[in-house]
C-alpha positions as CSV (number, residue, x, y, z in Angstrom):
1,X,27.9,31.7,-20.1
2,X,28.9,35.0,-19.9
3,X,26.9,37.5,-22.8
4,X,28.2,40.8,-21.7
5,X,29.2,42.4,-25.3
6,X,32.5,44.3,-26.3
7,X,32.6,47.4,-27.4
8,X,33.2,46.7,-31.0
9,X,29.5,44.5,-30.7
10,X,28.1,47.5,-29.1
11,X,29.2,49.9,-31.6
12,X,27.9,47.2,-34.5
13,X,24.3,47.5,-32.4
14,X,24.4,51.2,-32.5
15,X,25.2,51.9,-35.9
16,X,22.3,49.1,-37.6
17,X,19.9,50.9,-35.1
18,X,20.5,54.2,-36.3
19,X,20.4,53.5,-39.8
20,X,17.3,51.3,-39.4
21,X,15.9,53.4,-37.5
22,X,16.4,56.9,-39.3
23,X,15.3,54.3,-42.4
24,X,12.6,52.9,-41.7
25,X,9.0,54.3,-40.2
26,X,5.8,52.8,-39.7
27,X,5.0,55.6,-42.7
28,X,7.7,54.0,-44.6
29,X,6.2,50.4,-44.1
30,X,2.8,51.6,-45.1
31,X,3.5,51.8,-48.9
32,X,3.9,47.9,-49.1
33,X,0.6,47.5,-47.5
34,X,-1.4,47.4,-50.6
35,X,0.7,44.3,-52.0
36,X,1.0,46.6,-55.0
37,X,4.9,47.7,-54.1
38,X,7.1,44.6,-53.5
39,X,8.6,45.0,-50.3
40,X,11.8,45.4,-50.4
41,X,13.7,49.0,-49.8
42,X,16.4,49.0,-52.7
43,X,18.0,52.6,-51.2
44,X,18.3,51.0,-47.3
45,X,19.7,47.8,-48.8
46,X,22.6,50.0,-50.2
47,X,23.1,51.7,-47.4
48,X,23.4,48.6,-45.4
49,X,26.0,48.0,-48.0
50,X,27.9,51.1,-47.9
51,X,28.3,51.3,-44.3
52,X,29.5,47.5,-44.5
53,X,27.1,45.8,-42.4
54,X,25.9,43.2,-45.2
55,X,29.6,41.9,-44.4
56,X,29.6,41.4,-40.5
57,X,30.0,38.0,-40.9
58,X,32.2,37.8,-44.6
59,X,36.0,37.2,-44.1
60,X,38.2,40.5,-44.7
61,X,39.8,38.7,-47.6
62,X,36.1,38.8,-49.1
63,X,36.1,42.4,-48.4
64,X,33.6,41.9,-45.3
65,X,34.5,43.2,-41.8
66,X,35.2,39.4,-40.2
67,X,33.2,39.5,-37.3
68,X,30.8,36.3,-36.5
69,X,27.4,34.8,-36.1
70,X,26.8,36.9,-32.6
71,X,27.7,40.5,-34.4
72,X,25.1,39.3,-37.8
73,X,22.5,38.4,-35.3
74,X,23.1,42.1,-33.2
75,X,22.3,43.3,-36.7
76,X,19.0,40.8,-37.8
77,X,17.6,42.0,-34.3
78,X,17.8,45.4,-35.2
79,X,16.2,44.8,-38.5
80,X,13.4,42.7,-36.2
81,X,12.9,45.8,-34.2
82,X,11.6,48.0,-37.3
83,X,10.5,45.1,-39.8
84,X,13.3,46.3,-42.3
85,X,12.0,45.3,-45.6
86,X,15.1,44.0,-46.7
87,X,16.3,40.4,-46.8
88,X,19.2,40.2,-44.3
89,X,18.8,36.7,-42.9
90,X,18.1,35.1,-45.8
91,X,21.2,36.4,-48.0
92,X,24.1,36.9,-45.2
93,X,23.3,33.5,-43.9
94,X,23.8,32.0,-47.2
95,X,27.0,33.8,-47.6
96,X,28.0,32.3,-43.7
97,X,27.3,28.5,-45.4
98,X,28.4,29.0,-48.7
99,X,31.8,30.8,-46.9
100,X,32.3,27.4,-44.9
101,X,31.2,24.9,-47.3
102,X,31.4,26.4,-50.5
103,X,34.2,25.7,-52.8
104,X,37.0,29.3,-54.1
105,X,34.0,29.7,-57.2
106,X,30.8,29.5,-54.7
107,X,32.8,31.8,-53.0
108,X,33.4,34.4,-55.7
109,X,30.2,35.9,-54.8
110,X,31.0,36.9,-51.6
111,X,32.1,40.3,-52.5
112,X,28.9,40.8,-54.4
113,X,27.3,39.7,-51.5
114,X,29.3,42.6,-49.1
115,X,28.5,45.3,-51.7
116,X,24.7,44.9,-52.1
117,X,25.1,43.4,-55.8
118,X,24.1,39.8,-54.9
119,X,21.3,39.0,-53.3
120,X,20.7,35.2,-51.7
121,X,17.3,33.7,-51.0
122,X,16.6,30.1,-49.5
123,X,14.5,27.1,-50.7
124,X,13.7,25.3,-47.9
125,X,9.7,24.7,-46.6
126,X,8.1,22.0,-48.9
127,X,3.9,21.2,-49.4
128,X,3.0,18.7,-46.8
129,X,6.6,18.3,-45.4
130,X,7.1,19.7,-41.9
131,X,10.8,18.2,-41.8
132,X,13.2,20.6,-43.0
133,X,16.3,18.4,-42.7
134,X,14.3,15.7,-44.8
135,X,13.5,17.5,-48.0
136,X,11.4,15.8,-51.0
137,X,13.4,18.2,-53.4
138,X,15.7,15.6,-55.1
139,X,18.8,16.3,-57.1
140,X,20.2,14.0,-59.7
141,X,23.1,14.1,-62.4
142,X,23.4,18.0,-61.2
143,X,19.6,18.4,-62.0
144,X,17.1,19.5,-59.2
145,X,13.2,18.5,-59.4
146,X,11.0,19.3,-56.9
147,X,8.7,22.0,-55.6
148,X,9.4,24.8,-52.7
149,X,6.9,27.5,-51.0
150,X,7.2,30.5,-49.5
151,X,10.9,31.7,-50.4
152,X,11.5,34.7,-49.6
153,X,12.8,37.6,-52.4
154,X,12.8,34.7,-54.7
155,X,11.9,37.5,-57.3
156,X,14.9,40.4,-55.8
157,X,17.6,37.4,-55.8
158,X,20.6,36.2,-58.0
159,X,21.5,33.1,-56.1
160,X,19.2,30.3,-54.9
161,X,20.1,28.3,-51.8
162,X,18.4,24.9,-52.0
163,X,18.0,21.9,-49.7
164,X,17.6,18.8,-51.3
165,X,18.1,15.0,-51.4
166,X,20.9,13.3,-53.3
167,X,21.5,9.6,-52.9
168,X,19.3,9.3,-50.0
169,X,21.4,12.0,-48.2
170,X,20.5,16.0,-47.8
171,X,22.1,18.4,-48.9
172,X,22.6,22.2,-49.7
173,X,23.0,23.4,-53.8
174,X,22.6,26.7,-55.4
175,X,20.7,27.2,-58.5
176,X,20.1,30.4,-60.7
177,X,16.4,31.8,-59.8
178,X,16.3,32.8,-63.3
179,X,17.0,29.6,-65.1
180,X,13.7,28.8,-67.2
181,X,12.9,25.6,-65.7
182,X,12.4,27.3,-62.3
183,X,9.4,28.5,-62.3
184,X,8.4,31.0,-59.6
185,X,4.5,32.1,-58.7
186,X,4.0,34.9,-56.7
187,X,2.3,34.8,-53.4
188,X,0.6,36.5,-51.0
189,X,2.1,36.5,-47.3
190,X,1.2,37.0,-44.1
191,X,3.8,39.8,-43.5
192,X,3.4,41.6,-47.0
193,X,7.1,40.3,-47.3
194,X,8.0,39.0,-51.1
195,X,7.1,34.8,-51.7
196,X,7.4,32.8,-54.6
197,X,6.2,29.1,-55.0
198,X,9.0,27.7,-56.9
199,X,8.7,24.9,-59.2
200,X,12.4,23.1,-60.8
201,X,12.3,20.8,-63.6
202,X,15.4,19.8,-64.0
203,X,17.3,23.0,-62.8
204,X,21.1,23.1,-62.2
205,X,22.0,22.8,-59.1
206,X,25.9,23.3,-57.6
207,X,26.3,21.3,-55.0
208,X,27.9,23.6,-51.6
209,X,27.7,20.5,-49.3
210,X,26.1,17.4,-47.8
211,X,24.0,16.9,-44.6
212,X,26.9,18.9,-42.5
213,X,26.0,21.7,-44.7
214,X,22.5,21.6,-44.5
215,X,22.6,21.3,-40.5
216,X,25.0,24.4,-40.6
217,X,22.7,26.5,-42.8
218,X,19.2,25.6,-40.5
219,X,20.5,25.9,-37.0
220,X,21.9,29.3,-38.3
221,X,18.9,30.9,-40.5
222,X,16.3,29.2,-37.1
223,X,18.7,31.3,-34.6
224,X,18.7,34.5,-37.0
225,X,15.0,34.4,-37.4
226,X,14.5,33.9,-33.4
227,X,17.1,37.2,-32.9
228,X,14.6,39.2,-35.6
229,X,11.7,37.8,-33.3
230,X,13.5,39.4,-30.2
231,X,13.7,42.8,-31.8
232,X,10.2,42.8,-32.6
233,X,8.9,41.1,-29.3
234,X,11.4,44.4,-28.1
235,X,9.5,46.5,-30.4
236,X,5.8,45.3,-28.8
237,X,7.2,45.8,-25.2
238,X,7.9,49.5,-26.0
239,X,5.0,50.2,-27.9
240,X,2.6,49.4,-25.1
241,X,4.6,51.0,-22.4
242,X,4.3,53.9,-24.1
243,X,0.5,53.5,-25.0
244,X,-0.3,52.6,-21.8
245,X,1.4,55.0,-20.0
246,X,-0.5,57.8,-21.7
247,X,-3.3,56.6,-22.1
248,X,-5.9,57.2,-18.9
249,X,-9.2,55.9,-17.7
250,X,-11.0,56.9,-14.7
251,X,-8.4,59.9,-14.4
252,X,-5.5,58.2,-14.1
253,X,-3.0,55.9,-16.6
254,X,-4.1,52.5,-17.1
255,X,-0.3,51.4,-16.4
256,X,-1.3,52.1,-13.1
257,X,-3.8,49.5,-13.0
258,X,-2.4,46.3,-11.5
259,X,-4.4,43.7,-14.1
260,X,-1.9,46.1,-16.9
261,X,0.6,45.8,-14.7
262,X,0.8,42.3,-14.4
263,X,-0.2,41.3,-18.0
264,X,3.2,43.6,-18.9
265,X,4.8,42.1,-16.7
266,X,4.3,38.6,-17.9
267,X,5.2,39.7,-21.6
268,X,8.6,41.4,-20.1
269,X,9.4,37.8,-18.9
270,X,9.2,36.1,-21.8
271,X,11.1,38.6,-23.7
272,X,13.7,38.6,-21.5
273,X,13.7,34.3,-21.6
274,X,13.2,34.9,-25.2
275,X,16.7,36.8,-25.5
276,X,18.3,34.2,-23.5
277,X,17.9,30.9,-25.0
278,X,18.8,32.7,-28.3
279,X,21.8,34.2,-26.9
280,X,22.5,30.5,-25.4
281,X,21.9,29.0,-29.1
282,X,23.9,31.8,-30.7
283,X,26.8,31.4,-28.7
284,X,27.3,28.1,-29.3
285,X,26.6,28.3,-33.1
286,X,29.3,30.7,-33.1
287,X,31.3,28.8,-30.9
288,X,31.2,25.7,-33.8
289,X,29.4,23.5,-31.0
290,X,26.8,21.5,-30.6
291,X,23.5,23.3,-30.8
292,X,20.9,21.4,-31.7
293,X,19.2,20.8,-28.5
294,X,19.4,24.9,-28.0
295,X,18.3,25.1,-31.4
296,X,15.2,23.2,-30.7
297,X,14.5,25.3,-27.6
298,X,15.1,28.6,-28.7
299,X,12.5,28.3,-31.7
300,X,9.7,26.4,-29.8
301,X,10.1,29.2,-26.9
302,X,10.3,31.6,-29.5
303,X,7.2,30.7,-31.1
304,X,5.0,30.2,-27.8
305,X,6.2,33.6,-26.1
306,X,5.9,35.5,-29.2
307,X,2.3,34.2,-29.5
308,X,1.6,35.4,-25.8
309,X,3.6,39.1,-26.1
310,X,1.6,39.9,-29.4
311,X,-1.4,38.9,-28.2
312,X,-1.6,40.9,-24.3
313,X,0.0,43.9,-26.3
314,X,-2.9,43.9,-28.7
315,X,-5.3,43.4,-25.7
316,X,-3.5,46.1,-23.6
317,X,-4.3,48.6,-26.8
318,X,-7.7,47.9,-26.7
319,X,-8.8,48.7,-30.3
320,X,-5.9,50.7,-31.5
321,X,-4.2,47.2,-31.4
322,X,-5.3,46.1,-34.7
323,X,-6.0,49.5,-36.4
324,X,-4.0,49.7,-39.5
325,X,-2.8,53.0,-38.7
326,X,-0.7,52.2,-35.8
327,X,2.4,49.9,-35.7
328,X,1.0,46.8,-33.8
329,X,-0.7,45.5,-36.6
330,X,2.5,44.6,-38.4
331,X,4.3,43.1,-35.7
332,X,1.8,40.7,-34.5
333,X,1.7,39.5,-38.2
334,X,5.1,38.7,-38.3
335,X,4.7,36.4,-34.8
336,X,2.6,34.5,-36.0
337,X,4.7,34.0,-39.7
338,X,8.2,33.3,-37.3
339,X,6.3,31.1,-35.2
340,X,5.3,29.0,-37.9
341,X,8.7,29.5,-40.4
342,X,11.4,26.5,-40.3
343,X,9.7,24.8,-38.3
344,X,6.7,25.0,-36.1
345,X,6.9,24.9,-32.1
346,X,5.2,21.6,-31.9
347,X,8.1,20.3,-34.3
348,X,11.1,21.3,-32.3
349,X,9.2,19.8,-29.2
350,X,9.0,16.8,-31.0
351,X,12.8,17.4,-31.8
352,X,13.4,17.4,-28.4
353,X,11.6,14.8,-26.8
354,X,13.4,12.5,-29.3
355,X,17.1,13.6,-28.6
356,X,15.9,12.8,-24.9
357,X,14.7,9.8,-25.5
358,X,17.5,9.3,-27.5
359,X,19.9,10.0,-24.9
360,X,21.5,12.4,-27.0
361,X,20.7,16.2,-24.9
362,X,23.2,18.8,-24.9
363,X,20.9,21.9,-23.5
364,X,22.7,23.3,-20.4
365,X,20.4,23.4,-17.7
């Protein structure tokens, strides 16, 4: 596969990192550190807006700029690279599956969605139920009952995006957040990033599509969060070659020492594998073919090398690793949340080894 980008992709790149960049700080982030101020930056959200990058991936007709999954993902690993507190993933992936599987009224919302008026949060990890594409959640007569945890801006959101079971088969529906028999507790996260545990008792629920839709949605929102996970891996890389470039011991840097050297070294590989299999998985996803095998991979690798980069950064700081002060902190919190969301690495092993078994393995080796 060839993943040399065009211009237009690297002028999409450039333009997210500035304004993420010039947006958000580490002094920025700090405010949301005492729980106290929900975590979400209403002003950058608009901005994202207003310079059109909320519709990367929304049809011109919709009043987005018609570009694909690659040039949203260019975009979530930007956001990955300075923990935007915003909820990217979560709300232009929804617009992506309601776009393709939504009927003309689902989408209606799409130029909400391109303006910053709508935002879209997803429903997916259930108590006890590792199986994403098998949710308990059941819908029935248009009614949803169930329970969900951890979704994301649940609180900041005007559409709910909901996978459930109807008829013994899964499938994707949108419900109002605000309807009163959905009942949403706040939580604490790892991340200081805004969670609800959502209860629905008997909620409407608008059906977007079956298990086709469902598949479409995962694969997609697994891929984004793996890109974010590349910016911040990114993000760790820098941060100690910095660090340890400046800092000295016995007279000299300690990036001169070869234990530092090789330890960096190690994390620089799986970065760089990291970006890889997620550029392998999100050119196929964008290609409409069969990912599921690359899914599988790209999420278990992105959980295991995530894992070992945060961990030899926050070694190769010594004690400023975990100091609240510096930036580390924050981004070895949000490894170990990734490596763990939609689906932990042991899962999409387990994935694996049964598409193998199966017969049915589509990675290109």
């Amino acid at each position: 596969m060839d993943f040399t980008i065009t211009e237009e992709q690297r002028d999409i790149s450039t333009l997210a990192g500035q304004i993420l960049a010039d947006q958000v700080s580490p002094e920025d982030l700090h405010q949301y550190d005492s729980r106290e101020t929900p975590r979400f930056d209403s002003a950058l959200w608009a901005q994202l807006a207003d310079s059109g990058l909320l519709g990367i991936a929304v049809g011109q007709d919709q009043g987005g700029m018609g570009f694909g999954y690659t040039e949203l993902c260019m975009l979530i690993e930007e956001c990955g690279r300075v923990l935007a507190p915003v909820p990217v993933i979560q709300t232009c992936i929804g617009a992506m599956a309601i776009a393709q599987h939504g009927d003309e009224s689902d989408k209606a919302i799409l130029g909400d969605v391109v303006a910053g008026k709508r935002i879209i949060a997803a429903a997916v990890h259930e108590d006890g139920n590792e199986d994403i594409y098998a949710p308990t959640c059941k819908v029935a007569d248009g009614k949803l009952t169930g329970s969900k945890h951890g979704v994301s801006y649940c609180e900041q959101a005007q559409a709910l995006l909901v996978v459930a079971t109807e008829g013994g088969e899964a499938g994707l529906y949108e419900v109002d957040p605000t309807d009163s028999s959905a009942q949403a507790t706040a939580l604490w996260s790892t991340t200081m990033e805004p969670q609800c545990y959502v209860t629905f008792a008997g909620t409407p629920a608008k059906k977007i599509g079956g298990a086709d839709a469902v598949t479409y949605f995962l694969e997609r929102y697994i891929i984004a969060l793996c890109a974010f996970q590349v910016g911040a891996c990114e993000k760790m890389l820098k941060l100690t070659a910095e660090y340890t470039t400046e800092r000295q011991q016995f007279g000299v840097p300690i990036a001169s020492f070869q234990a530092v050297g090789h330890r960096a070294a190690n994390c620089y590989i799986d970065s760089a594998c990291l970006r890889l299999v997620v550029q392998q998985a999100v050119s196929k996803l964008d290609a409409g073919q069969e990912a599921a095998a690359s899914v599988n991979v790209a999420k278990a690798w992105c959980g295991d090398a995530s894992h070992r980069i945060s961990m030899t950064t926050q070694h190769l700081h010594g004690g400023l690793g975990v100091d609240r002060d510096y930036a580390l902190w924050r981004y070895a919190l949000w490894a170990k949340q990734n490596e763990l969301s939609l689906g932990s690495t042991n899962y999409h092993l387990r994935q694996l080894g049964d598409a193998i078994a199966a017969g049915d393995f589509d990675i290109d080796l």
